[in-house]
C-alpha positions in Angstrom: 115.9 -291.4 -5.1 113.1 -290.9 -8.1 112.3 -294.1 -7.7 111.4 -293.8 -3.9 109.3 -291.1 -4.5 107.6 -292.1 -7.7 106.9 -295.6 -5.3 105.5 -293.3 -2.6 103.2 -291.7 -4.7 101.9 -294.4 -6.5 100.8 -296.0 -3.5 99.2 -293.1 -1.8 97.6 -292.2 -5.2 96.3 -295.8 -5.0 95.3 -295.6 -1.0 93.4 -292.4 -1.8 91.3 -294.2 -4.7 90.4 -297.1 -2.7 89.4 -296.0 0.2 87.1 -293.2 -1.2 84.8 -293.6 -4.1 83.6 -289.6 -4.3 86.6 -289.3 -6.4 84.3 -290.2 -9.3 81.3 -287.8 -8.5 81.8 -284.6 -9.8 79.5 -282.3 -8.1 81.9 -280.8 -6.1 83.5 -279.2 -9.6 80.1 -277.8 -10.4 79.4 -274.2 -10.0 76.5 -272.8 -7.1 74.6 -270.4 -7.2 75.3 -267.2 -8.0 75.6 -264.6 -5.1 74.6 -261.5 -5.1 75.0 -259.2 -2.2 72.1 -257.3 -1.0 71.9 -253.9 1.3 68.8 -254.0 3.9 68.6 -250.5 5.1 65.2 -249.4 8.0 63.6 -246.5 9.5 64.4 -246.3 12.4 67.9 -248.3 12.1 68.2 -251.3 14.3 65.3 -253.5 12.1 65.5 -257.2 12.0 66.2 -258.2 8.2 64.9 -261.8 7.9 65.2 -263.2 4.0 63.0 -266.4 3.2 66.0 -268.5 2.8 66.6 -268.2 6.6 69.5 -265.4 7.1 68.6 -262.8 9.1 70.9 -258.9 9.8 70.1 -256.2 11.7 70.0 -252.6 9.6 71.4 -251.4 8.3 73.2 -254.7 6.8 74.6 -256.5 3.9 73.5 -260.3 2.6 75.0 -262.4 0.0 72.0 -263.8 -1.3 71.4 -266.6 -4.1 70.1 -265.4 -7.1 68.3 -268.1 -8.8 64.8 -267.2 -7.7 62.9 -264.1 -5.8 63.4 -263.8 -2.1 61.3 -262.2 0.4 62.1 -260.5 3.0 60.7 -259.2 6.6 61.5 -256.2 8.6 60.8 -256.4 12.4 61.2 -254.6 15.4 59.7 -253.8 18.6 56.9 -251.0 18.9 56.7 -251.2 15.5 54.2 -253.1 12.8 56.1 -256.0 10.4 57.0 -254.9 6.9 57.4 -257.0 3.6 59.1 -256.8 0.5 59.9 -258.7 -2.5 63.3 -259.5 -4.1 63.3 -260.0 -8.0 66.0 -261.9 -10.1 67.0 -259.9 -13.5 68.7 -261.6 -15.5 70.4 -259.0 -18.3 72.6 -260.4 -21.6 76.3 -260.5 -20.6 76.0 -260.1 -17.0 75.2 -262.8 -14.0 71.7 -262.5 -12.7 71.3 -259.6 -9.9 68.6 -259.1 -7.0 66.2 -256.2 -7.4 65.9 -253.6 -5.5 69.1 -253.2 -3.9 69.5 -251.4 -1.8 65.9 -252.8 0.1 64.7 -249.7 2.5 61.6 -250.3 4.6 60.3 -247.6 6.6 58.7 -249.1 9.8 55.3 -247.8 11.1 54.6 -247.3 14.7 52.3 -250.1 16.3 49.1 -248.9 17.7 49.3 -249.0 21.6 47.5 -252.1 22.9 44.4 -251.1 24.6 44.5 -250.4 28.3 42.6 -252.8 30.7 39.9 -251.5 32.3 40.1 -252.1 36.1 36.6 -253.3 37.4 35.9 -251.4 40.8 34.7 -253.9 43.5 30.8 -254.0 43.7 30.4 -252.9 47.4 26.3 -253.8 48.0 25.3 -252.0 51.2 23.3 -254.1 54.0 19.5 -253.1 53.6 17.6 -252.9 56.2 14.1 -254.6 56.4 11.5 -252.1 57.2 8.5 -253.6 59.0 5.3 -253.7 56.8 3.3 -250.7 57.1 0.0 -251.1 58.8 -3.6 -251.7 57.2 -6.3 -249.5 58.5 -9.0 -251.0 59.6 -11.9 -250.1 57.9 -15.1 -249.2 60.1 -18.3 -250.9 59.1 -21.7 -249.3 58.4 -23.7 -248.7 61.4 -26.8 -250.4 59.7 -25.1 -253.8 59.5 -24.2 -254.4 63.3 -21.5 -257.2 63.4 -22.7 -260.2 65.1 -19.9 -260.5 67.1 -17.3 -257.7 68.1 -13.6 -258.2 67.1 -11.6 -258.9 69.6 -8.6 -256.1 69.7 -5.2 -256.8 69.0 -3.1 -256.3 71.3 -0.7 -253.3 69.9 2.5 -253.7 69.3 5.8 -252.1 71.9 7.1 -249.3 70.5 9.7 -249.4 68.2 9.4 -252.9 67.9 10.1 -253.4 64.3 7.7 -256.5 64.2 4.1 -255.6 62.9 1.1 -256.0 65.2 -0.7 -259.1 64.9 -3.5 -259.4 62.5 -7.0 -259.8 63.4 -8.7 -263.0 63.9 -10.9 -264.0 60.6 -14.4 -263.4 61.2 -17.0 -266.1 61.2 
């Protein structure tokens, strides 16, 4: 019976070497990053906590975060204006390396209304109405110079016609 299952195991041992060569790369044995978990608390609650690595929480909320270099990260929400911060690594003797500040509070500022359209009123042009061209007196000539001839007279316009009276014939 021991030699059965020493057999079987051999062989699977052996199937399991052949058929995959990762066997010989050790990454997988080597250690990640250290984690540190991170609190994201807002005012108001109810923020979007978006870190630079890509994980995002809504406050108030908890992140394990790597901690081999600084993160940022962004606070949003709706009505109000975007806020920043910055996450530092410390590294202190005897301890792994820690995210600071934790926890991370942001207090969100109200954004500014956006400015109200101004409705245009329609430009309603009224219909003007042509007024007929006032008349020209004719002037009377001096009774020393007698005219040659005698103008004829125009013939007056109808009342209420809005069309002037026709002009007098040029002189000659």
């Amino acid at each position: 019976m021991y030699r059965v299952i020493a057999i079987v195991g051999g062989a699977l041992a052996l199937a399991a070497c052949s058929s995959n060569s990762e066997f010989l790369n050790l990454d997988a044995l080597k250690p990640g990053p250290v984690m540190d978990t991170v609190r994201f608390e807002s005012e108001p609650p109810g923020a979007e906590a978006k870190t630079s690595n890509g994980q995002t929480c809504r406050t108030p909320c908890a992140l394990a975060l790597p901690a081999d270099a600084p993160l940022t990260v962004t606070f949003t929400l709706d009505g109000y204006q975007p806020e920043s911060d910055q996450l530092e690594v410390i590294n202190m003797a005897g301890s792994p390396p820690q995210l600071r500040p934790n926890p991370v509070l942001a207090e969100l500022t109200p954004a500014p209304p956006p400015p109200k359209p101004v409705k245009k009123k329609p430009v309603r042009r009224k219909p003007v109405a042509k007024k007929p061209a006032p008349k020209k007196p004719v002037a009377a000539k001096p009774a020393a110079a007698a005219p040659a001839r005698a103008p004829a007279a125009a013939a007056p316009a109808p009342a209420g016609s809005p069309w002037p009276s026709a002009p007098p014939p040029p002189q000659r």
